[in-house]
C-alpha positions as CSV (number, residue, x, y, z in Angstrom):
1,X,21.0,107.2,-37.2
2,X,23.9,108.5,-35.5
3,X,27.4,106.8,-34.7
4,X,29.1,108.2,-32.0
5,X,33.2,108.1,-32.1
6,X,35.6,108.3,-28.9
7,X,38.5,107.6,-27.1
8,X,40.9,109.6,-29.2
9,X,44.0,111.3,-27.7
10,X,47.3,111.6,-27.2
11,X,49.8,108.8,-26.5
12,X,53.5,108.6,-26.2
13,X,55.0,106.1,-29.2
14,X,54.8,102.4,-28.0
15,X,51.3,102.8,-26.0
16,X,47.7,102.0,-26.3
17,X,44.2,103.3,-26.7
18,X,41.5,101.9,-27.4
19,X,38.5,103.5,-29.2
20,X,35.0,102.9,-29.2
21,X,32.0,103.7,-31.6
22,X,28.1,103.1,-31.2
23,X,25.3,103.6,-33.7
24,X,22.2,105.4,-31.6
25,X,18.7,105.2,-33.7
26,X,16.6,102.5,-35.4
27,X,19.1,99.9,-37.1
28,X,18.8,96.9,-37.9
29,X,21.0,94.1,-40.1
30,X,24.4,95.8,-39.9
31,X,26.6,93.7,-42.0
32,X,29.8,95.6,-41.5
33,X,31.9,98.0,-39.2
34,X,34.6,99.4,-40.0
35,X,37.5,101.8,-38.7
36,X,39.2,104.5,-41.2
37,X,41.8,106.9,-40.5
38,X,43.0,110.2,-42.3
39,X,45.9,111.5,-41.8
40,X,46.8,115.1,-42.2
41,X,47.5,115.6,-46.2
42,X,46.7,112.1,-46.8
43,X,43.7,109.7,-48.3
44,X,41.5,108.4,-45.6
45,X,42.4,104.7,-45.5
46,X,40.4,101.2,-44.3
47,X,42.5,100.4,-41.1
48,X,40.0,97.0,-40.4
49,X,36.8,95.7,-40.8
50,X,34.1,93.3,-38.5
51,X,31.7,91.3,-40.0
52,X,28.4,90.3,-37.9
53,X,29.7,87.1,-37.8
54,X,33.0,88.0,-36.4
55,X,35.3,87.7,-39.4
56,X,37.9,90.8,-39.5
57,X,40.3,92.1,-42.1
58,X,43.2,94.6,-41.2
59,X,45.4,96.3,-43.0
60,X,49.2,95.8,-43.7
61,X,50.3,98.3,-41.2
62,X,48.6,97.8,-38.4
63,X,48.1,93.7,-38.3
64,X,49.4,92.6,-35.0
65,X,49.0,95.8,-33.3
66,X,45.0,96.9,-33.6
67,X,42.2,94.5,-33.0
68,X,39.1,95.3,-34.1
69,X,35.9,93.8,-32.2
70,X,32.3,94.2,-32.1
71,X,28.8,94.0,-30.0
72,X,26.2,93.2,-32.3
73,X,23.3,93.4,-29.3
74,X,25.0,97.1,-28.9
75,X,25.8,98.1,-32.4
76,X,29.2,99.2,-31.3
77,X,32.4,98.6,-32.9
78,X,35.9,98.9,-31.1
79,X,39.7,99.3,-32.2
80,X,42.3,98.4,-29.3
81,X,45.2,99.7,-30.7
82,X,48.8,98.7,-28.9
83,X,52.6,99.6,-30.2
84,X,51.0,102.9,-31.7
85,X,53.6,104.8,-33.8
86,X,53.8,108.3,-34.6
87,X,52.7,107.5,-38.5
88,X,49.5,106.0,-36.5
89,X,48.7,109.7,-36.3
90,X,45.0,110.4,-37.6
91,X,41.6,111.1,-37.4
92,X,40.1,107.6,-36.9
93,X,36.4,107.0,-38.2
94,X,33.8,104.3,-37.9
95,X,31.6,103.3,-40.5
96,X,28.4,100.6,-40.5
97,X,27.0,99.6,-43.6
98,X,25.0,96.9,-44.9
99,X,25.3,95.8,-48.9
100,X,21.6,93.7,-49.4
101,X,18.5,95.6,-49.6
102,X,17.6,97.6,-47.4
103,X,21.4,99.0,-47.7
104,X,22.6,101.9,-45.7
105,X,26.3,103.9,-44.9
106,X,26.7,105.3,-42.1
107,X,30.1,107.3,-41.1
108,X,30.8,108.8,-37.6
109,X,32.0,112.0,-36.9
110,X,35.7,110.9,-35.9
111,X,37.7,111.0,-33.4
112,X,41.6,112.5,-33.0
113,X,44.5,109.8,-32.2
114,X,48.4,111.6,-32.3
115,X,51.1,109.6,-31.3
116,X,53.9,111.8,-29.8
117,X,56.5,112.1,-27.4
């Protein structure tokens, strides 16, 4: 199983991308996807999460501005981000995992986001 990251780039300070992640392979019974970023000389932090059933979780700095969505037929998860800032800057990763036997992690290779003028 693969997952496949893109749409990264760069974007002047107030604008928007949008970024887009698929799992290729055999999987079944993803329970989440999720976006981190890293920024350079930081921790890699959860920027949001999608359940399969839709539910989402975002973190305190980016609520309002990034919406997470998924395609559960296309094992894809997205991340429309709008009002990007310069600290926005990152590498921006997806994740799928599933908790309940038979659990699997999955990370994607990431995908390059700076926010400049």
């Amino acid at each position: 199983v693969q997952l496949q990251a893109s749409g990264g780039g760069l974007v002047q300070p107030g604008g928007s991308l949008r970024l887009s992640c698929a799992a290729s392979g055999y999987i079944r019974g993803i329970d989440y996807m999720d976006w981190y970023r890293q920024a350079p000389g930081k921790q890699r932090e959860l920027v949001a999460t999608i359940t399969s059933g839709g539910s989402t979780v975002y973190a305190d700095s980016v609520k309002g501005r990034f919406t997470i969505s998924g395609d559960n037929a296309k094992n894809a998860v997205y991340l429309q981000m709008s009002s990007l800032k310069p600290e926005d800057t990152a590498v921006y990763y997806c994740r799928c995992r599933r908790s309940s036997w038979p659990s699997f992690d999955y990370w994607g290779q990431g995908t390059l986001v700076t926010v400049s003028s």
